[in-house]
C-alpha positions as CSV (number, residue, x, y, z in Angstrom):
1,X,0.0,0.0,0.0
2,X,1.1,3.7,-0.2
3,X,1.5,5.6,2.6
4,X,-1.5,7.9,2.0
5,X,-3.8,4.4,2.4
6,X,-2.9,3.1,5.4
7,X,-4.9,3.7,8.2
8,X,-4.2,5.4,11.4
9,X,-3.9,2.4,13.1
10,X,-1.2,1.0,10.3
11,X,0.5,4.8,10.5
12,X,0.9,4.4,14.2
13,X,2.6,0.7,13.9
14,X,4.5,1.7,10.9
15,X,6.1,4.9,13.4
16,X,6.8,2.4,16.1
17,X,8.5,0.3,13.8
18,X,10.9,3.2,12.3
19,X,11.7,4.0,15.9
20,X,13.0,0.6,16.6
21,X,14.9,0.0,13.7
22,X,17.7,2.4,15.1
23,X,17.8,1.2,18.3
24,X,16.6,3.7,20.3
25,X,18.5,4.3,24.5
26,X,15.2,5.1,25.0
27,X,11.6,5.6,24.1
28,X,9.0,8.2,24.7
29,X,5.2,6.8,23.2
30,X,2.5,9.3,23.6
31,X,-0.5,7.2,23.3
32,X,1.1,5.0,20.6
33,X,-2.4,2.9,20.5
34,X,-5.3,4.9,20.4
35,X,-6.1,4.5,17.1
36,X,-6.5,0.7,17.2
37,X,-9.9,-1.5,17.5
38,X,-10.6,-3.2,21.0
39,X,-8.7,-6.5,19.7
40,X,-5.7,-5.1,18.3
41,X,-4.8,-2.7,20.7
42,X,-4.9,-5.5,23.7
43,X,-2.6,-7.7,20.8
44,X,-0.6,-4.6,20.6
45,X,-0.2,-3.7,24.4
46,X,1.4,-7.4,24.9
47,X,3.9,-7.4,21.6
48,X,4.9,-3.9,23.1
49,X,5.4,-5.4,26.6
50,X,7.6,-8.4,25.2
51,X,9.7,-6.1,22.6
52,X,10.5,-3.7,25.4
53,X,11.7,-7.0,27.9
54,X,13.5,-7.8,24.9
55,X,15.2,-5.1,24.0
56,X,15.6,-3.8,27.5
57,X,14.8,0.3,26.0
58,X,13.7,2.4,28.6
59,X,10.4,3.4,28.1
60,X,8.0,6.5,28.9
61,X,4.4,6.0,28.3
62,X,1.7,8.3,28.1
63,X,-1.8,7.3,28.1
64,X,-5.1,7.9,29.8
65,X,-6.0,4.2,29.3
66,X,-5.5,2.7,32.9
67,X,-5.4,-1.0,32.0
68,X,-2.0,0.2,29.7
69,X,-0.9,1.9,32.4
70,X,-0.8,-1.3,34.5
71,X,-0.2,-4.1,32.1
72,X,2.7,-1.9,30.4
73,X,4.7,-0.2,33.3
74,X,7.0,-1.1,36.2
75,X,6.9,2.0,37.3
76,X,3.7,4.6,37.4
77,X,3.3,8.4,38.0
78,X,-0.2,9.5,38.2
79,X,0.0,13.1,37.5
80,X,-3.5,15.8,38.3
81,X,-3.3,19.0,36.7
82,X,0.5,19.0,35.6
83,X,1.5,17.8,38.6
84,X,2.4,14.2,40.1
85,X,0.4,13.2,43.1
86,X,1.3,9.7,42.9
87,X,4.4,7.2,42.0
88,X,5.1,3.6,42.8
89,X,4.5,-0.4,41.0
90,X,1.4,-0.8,39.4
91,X,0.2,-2.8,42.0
92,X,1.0,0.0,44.8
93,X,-0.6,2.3,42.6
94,X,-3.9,0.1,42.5
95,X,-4.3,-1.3,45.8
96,X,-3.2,1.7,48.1
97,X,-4.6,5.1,46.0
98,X,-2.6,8.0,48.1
99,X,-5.8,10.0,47.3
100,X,-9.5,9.8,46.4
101,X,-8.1,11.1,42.6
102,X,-6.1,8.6,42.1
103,X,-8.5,5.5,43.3
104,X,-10.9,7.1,41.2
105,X,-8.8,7.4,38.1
106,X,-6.5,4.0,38.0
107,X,-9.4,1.6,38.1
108,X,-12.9,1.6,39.3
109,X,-13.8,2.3,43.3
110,X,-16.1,1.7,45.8
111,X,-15.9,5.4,48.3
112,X,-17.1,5.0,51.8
113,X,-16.7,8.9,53.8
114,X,-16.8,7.9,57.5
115,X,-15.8,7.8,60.7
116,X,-13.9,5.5,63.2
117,X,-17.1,3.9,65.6
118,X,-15.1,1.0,67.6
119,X,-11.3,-0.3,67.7
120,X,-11.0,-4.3,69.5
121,X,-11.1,-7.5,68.7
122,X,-8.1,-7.3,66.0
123,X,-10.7,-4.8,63.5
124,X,-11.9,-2.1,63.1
125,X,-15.2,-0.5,62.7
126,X,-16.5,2.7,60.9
127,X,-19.6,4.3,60.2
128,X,-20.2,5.7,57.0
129,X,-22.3,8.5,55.8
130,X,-25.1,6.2,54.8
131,X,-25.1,4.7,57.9
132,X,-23.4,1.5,56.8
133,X,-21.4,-0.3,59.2
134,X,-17.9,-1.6,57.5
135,X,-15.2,-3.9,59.0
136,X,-11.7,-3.1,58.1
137,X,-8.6,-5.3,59.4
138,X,-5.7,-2.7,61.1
139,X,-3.4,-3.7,58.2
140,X,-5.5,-3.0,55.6
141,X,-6.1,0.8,57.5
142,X,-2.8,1.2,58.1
143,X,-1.1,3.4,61.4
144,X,-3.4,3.1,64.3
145,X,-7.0,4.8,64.4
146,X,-8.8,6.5,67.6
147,X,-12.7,6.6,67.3
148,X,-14.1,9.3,66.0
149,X,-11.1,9.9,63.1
150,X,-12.7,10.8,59.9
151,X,-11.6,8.3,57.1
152,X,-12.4,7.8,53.1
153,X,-12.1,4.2,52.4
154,X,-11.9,2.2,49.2
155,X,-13.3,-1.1,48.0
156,X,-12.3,-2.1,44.5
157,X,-15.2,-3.8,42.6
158,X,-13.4,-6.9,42.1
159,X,-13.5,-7.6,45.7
160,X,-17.0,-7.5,45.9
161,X,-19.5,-10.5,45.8
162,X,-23.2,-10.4,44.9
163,X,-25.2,-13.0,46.4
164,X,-29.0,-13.7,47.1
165,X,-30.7,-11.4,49.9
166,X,-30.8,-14.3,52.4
167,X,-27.8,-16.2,51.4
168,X,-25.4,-16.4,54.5
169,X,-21.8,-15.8,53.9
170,X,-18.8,-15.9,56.3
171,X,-17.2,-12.6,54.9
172,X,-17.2,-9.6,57.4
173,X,-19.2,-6.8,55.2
174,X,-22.7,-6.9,54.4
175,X,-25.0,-4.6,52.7
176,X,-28.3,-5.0,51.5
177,X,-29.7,-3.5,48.0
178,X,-31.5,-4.0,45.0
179,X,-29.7,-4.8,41.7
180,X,-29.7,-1.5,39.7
181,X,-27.8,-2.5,36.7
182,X,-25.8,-5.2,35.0
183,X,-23.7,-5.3,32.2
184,X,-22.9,-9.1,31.2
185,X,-18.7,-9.1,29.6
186,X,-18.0,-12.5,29.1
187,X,-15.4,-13.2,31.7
188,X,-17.4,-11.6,34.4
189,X,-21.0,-9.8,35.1
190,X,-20.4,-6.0,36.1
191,X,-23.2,-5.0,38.8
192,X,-24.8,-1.7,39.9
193,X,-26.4,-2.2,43.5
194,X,-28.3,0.6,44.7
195,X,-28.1,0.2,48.5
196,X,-29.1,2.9,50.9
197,X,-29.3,5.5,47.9
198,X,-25.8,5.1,46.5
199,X,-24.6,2.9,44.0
200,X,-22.4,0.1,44.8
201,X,-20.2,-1.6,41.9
202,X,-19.2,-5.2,41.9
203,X,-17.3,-7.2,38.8
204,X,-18.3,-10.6,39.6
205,X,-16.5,-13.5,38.0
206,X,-19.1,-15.3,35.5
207,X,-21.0,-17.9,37.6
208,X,-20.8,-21.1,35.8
209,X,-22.8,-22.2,38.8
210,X,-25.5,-20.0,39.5
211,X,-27.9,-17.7,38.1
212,X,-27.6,-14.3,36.9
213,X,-29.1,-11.9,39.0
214,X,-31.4,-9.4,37.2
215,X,-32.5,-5.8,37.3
216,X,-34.9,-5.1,40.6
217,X,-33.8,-8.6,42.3
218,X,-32.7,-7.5,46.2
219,X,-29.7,-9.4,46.9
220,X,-26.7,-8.6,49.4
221,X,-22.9,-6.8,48.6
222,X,-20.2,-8.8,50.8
223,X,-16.7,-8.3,51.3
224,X,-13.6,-9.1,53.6
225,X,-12.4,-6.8,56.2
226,X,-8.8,-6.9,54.3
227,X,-10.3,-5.8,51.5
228,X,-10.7,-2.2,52.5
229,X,-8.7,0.2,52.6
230,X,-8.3,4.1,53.8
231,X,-7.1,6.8,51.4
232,X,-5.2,8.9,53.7
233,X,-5.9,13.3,54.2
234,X,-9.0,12.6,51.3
235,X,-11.6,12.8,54.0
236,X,-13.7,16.7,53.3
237,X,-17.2,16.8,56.1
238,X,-20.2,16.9,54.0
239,X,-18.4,15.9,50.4
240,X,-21.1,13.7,48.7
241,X,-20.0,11.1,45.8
C-alpha cells in the first residue's frame, strides 16, 4: 500500500517500527495505541510489553488508558493537573490510592466517607455517611485509628461479591440492595447495586454455577475486612460522591 492508504492504526505501527529499527536508548510513546480496534490494541499492548523485555529500552508512556498503564509499566506516575500526586509499581498504585483522585482514576472504586465507631477485637469498625457499618482489618487501615477519626475508604469492585438477599456468607461486610444494573462481559458480570441510595459496583467473576441476578432482584454486597482500605488526608465533612 502507499503511505497515503494506510490507516491510522497501520500509520501508528509503521512509526513504532521506524523508531526501533535504530535502536533507540530510549523511548518516549505518547498514546502509541489509540487508534487501534478493542482487539488489536490488547494484541498490541502485549507485543509492546515483550519487545520492550526484549530489547531492554527504557520506556516512557503516556496514556489515559488505565489497563495500559498497569499491564505496560514497572513503574507509574499519576500526574493531576500537571503535577504528580502519585508514583510507585502498578500494584502499589492500585491497591493503596494515596488520594481519592487517584483511586478514582486508576481503576474503578467503591468510596465510603466515614468515621472511626469502635477499635477491638483485631478490627476495626467505621460508620459511614449512609449509615453502613464496615469492618476493616488494622493492616488494611494502616497506622493506628482513635474513634471518632474521619476516614475515606476504598473497596475495589473486584473484591466485591453479589449474592442472594438471604444467602449467609462468612465474609465480614454486608450490605443490602436492590440490583440497579448489570452489564454481562464474558469473563465476568459487572453490577450496579443501589443500597441505601448510592450505587455500589461489583465485577463478579461469570457464575458457571449459579444464576444471573437481574435488574430489581434484592440481593446482598459482601466483602472481607482486608479488602478495605483508607485513602489517607481525602476525608472533606459533608463531600457527597
Amino acid at each position: 500500500r502507499r503511505p497515503s492508504q494506510l490507516s491510522g492504526g497501520q500509520q501508528q505501527r509503521v512509526a513504532l517500527a521506524r523508531t526501533l529499527v535504530i535502536q533507540p536508548r530510549a523511548l518516549l510513546l505518547d498514546e502509541p495505541l489509540s487508534n487501534l480496534d478493542a482487539k488489536l490494541r490488547a494484541d498490541m499492548r502485549l507485543e509492546l510489553l515483550k519487545l520492550q523485555r526484549d530489547l531492554g529500552i527504557t520506556t516512557i508512556y503516556v496514556t489515559h488508558d488505565q489497563e495500559e498503564a498497569l499491564a505496560l509499566s514497572t513503574r507509574v506516575a499519576v500526574m493531576e493537573a500537571g503535577r504528580v500526586v502519585q508514583e510507585g509499581d502498578p500494584r502499589e498504585i492500585y491497591e493503596r490510592p494515596r488520594d481519592r483522585f487517584v483511586a478514582e482514576f486508576v481503576g474503578k472504586s467503591n468510596l465510603f466517607f466515614g468515621a472511626v465507631a469502635r477499635v477491638g477485637d483485631g478490627m476495626i469498625e467505621a460508620e459511614t455517611e449512609e449509615g453502613l457499618r464496615i469492618v476493616a482489618s488494622p493492616a488494611a487501615l494502616g497506622p493506628a485509628r482513635a474513634v471518632g477519626e474521619k476516614i475515606l475508604l476504598n473497596v475495589r469492585p473486584e473484591a466485591i461479591e453479589v449474592i442472594g438477599s438471604g444467602e449467609p456468607s462468612p465474609r465480614a461486610n454486608r450490605v443490602s440492595g436492590k440490583v440497579a444494573a448489570l452489564a454481562y462481559q464474558g469473563s465476568f458480570v459487572e453490577y450496579e447495586i443501589e443500597a441505601r441510595g448510592r450505587p455500589l459496583k461489583a465485577n463478579v467473576v461469570n457464575p458457571k454455577d449459579r444464576r444471573l441476578f437481574q435488574r430489581g432482584d434484592e440481593v446482598a454486597v459482601v466483602f472481607d475486612a482486608e479488602s478495605v482500605g483508607v485513602i489517607r488526608g481525602s476525608y472533606l465533612p459533608g463531600e457527597k460522591f
